[in-house]
ZAMARGU-4260 file (C-alpha; in steps of 0.2 Angstrom, whole numbers, plus 5000, padded with zeros to 4 digits):
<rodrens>
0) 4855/4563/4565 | 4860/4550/4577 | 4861/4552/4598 | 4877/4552/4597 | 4878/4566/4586
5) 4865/4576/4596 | 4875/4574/4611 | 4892/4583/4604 | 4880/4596/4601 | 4876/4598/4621
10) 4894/4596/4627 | 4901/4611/4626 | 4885/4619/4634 | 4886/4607/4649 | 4905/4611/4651
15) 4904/4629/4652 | 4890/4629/4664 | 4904/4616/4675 | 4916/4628/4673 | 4907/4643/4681
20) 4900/4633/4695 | 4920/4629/4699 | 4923/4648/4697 | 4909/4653/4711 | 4916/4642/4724
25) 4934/4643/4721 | 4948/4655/4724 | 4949/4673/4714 | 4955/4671/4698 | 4959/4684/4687
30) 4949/4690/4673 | 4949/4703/4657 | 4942/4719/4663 | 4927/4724/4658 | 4928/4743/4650
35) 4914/4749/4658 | 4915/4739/4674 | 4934/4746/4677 | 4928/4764/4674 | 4917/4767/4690
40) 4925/4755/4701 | 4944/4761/4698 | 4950/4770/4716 | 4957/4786/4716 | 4974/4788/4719
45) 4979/4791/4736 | 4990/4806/4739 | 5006/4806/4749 | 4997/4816/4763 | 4986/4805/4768
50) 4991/4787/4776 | 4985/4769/4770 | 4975/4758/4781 | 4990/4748/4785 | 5004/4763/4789
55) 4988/4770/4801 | 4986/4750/4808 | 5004/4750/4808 | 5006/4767/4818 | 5014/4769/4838
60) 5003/4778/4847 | 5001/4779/4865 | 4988/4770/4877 | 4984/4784/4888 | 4991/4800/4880
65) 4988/4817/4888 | 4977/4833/4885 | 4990/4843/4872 | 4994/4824/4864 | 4974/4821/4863
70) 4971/4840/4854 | 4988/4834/4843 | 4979/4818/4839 | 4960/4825/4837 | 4968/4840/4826
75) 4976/4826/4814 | 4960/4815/4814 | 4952/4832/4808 | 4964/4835/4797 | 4965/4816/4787
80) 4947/4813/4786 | 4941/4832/4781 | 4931/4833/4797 | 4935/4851/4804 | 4926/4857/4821
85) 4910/4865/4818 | 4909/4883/4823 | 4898/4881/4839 | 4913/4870/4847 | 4903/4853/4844
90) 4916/4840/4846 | 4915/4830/4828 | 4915/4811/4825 | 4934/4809/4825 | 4934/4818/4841
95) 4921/4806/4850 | 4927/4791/4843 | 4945/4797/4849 | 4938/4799/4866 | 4929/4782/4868
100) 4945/4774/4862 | 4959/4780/4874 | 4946/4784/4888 | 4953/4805/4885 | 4938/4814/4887
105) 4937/4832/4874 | 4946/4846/4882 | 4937/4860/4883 | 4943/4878/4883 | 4930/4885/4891
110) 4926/4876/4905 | 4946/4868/4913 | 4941/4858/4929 | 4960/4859/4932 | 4960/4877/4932
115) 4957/4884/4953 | 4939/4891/4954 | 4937/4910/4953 | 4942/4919/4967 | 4925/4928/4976
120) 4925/4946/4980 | 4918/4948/4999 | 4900/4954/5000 | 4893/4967/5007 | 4881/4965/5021
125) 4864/4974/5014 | 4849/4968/5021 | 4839/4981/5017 | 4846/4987/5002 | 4829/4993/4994
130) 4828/5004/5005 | 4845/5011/5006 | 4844/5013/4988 | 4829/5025/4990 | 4840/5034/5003
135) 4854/5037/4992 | 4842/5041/4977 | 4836/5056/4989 | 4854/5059/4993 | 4860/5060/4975
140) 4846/5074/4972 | 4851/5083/4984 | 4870/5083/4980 | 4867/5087/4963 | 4855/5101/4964
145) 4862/5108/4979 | 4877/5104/4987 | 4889/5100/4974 | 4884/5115/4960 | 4888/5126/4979
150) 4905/5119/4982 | 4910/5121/4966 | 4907/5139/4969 | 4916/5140/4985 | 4930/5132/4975
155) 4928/5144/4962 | 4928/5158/4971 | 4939/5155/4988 | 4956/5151/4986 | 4966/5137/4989
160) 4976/5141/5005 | 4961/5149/5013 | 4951/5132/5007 | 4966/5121/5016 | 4964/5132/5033
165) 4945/5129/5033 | 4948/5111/5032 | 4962/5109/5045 | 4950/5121/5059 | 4937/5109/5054
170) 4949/5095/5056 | 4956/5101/5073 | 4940/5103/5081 | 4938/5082/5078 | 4954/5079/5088
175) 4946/5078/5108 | 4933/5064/5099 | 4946/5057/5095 | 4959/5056/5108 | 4943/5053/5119
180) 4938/5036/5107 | 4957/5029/5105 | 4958/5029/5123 | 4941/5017/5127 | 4950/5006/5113
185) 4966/5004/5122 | 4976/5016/5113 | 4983/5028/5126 | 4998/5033/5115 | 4986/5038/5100
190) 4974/5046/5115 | 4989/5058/5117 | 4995/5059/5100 | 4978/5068/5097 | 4976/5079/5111
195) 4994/5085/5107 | 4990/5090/5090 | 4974/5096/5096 | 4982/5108/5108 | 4998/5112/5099
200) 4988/5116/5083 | 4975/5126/5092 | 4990/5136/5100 | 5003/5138/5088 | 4989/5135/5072
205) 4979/5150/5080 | 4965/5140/5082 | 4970/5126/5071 | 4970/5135/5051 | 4988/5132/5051
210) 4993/5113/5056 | 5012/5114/5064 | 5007/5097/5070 | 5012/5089/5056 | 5025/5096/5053
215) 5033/5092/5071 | 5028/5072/5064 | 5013/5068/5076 | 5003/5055/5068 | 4985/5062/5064
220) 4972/5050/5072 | 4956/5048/5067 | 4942/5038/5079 | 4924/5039/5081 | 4913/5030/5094
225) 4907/5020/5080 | 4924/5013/5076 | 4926/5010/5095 | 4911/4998/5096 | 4917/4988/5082
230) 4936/4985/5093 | 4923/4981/5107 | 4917/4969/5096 | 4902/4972/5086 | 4911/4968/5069
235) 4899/4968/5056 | 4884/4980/5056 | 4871/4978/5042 | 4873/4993/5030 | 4864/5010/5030
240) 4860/5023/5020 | 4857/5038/5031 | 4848/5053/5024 | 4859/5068/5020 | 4872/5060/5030
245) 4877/5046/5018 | 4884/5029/5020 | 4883/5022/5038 | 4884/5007/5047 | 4868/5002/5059
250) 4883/5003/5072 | 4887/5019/5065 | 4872/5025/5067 | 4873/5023/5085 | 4890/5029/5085
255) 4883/5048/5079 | 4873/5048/5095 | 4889/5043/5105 | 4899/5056/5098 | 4887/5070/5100
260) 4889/5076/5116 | 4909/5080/5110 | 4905/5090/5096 | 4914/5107/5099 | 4901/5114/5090
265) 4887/5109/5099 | 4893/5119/5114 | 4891/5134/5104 | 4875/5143/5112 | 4872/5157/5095
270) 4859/5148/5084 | 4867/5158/5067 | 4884/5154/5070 | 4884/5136/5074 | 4872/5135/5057
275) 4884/5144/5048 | 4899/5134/5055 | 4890/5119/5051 | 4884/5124/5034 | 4903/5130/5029
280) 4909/5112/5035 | 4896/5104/5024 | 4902/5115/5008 | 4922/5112/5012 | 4917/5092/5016
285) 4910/5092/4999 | 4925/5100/4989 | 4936/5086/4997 | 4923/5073/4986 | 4928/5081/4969
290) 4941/5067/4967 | 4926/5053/4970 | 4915/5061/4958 | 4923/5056/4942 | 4925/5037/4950
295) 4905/5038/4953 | 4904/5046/4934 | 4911/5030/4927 | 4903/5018/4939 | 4889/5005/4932
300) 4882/5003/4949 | 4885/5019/4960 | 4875/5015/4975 | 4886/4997/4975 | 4903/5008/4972
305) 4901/5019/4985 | 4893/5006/5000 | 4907/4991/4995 | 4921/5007/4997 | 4915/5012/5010
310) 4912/4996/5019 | 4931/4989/5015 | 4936/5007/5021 | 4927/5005/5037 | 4933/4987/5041
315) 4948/4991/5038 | 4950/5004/5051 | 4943/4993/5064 | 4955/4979/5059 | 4970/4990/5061
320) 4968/4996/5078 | 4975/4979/5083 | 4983/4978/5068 | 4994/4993/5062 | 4997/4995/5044
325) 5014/4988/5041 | 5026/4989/5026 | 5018/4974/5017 | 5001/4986/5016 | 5009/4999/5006
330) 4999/4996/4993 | 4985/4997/4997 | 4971/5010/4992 | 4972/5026/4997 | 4953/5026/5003
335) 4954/5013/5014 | 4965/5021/5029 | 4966/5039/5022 | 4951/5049/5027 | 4952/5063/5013
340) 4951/5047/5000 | 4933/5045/5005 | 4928/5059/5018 | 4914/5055/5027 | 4899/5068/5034
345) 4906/5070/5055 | 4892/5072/5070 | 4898/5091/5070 | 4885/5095/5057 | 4869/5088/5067
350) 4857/5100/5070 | 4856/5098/5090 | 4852/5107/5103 | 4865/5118/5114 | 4869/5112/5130
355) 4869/5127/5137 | 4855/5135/5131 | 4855/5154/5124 | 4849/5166/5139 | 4834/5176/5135
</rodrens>
């Protein structure tokens, strides 16, 4: 075979290898599909719900959208890329890159730094709480073995309307400390409002079991020398927990010895009757706590119920001296300026010494 011949034989080799070589550096050009090839590579159909790349590149959104839009947006995002919000509240992908797009940081509904902070309950001043606490632990013995199972026998077994004269004798026999206290605050009107009821139920009352006072409309006053110090200026006393006579004030405390010189009954000279006045007082102040006890039942913290109650109570009967309760403090709670809401053990049931001693 001649060159020639030989070389028709190599030309259809060199033009194929011409004509890929064109293909690899040229523009697309279309080709039979391979079976196989256009098996695995063929791409699903998109649905109707969800957008192509150029309606999403083609879609108005805003440059600086607000918080509902950015939860619109980040539920959407959520929604077209099957990316829901792990359970924990971890924001997602879509969420983050959301946020580092439009500058919108991920609104969390937990914590809202548009919301106003919470408002603060005032606290008590407690400095020695430990030891109050052990106070009113000693206290709670007693009421529960001893004074409380005794007043629901007196309940039981005195009626009503003899119950309600005990407490107004009792009641009566506060009104000269009074009227002496709401004079050394300034209040000469209450002064006399106290020594009228004082006299008028002592009279017509016979000796104050009946209280015609009230029903004449003379405004029953209550003040203590404790209560006095505290117009005078000493506002807020540290709290304390006085055995067997309860929640106090150190001011309070104080205040007791000021008052007890006044006591009525300190100037009765008969050892078995002022102990027996004094123990029947204790028994109807007990009765008139009945309504307390089922607050202190349902209380997590009943040494912090009773001091935080009594301590708003206590303020608030110092504030209103120069401040009378008006019509815009109707609704407020009872305990804080009625005294048979939270009654509180008086200085006529300190053991002390008669003034006038007992002749032998």
């Amino acid at each position: 075979m001649s060159s020639l011949a030989r070389f028709r034989f190599l030309l259809p080799l060199v033009a194929s290898v011409a004509l890929a070589a064109c293909a690899g550096t040229g523009a697309p050009k279309d080709r039979v599909p391979s079976p196989v090839a256009d098996t695995v590579t063929a791409p699903a159909p998109q649905t109707a719900d969800v957008p192509t790349a150029a309606e999403a590149d083609a879609a108005d959104v805003p440059a600086a959208p607000d918080t509902a839009v950015a939860i619109e947006a980040f539920d959407e995002a959520s929604r077209v890329a099957g990316d829901a919000t792990p359970a924990d509240g971890t924001p997602t992908q879509a969420e983050l890159d959301y946020a580092d797009l439009y500058g919108d940081s991920i609104y969390d509904p937990v914590y809202d730094p548009t919301l106003p902070e919470a408002a603060q309950m005032p606290r008590s001043y407690d400095p020695w709480e430990p030891l109050n606490r052990k106070v009113f632990a000693f206290n709670s013995a007693v009421d529960r073995g001893f004074a409380k199972p005794l007043a629901q026998a007196y309940a039981k077994v005195v009626p009503r309307p003899i119950r309600l004269g005990v407490t107004n004798f009792f009641h009566n026999l506060g009104q000269p400390v009074s009227a002496l206290n709401a004079l050394l605050q300034g209040r000469p009107k209450a002064a006399g409002q106290s020594l009228g009821r004082f006299l008028l139920n002592s009279t017509l009352g016979i000796g104050g079991i009946f209280d015609p006072a009230s029903d004449a409309k003379i405004p029953d006053q209550s003040a203590d020398f404790g209560q006095t110090m505290g117009v005078w200026g000493w506002r807020n006393s540290r709290y304390l927990e006085l055995p067997l006579f309860g929640p106090r004030t150190l001011r309070d405390g104080f205040g007791l010895v000021g008052d007890a010189p006044l006591s009525p009954l300190r100037q009765v000279g008969d050892d078995p009757v002022r102990y027996g006045l004094q123990g029947l007082q204790l028994v109807d102040l007990r009765t008139r706590l009945f309504a307390v006890d089922s607050m202190r039942e349902g209380a997590t913290d009943e040494y912090a119920l009773i001091r935080d109650a009594w301590m708003q109570r206590r303020a608030y009967q110092i504030q209103s001296v120069r401040r009378p309760r008006g019509e815009e403090e109707e609704n407020l709670p009872d305990y804080l300026y009625q005294d048979d809401a939270m009654p509180t053990v008086p200085v006529d049931v300190m053991p002390v010494v008669p003034l006038s001693p007992t002749p032998p």
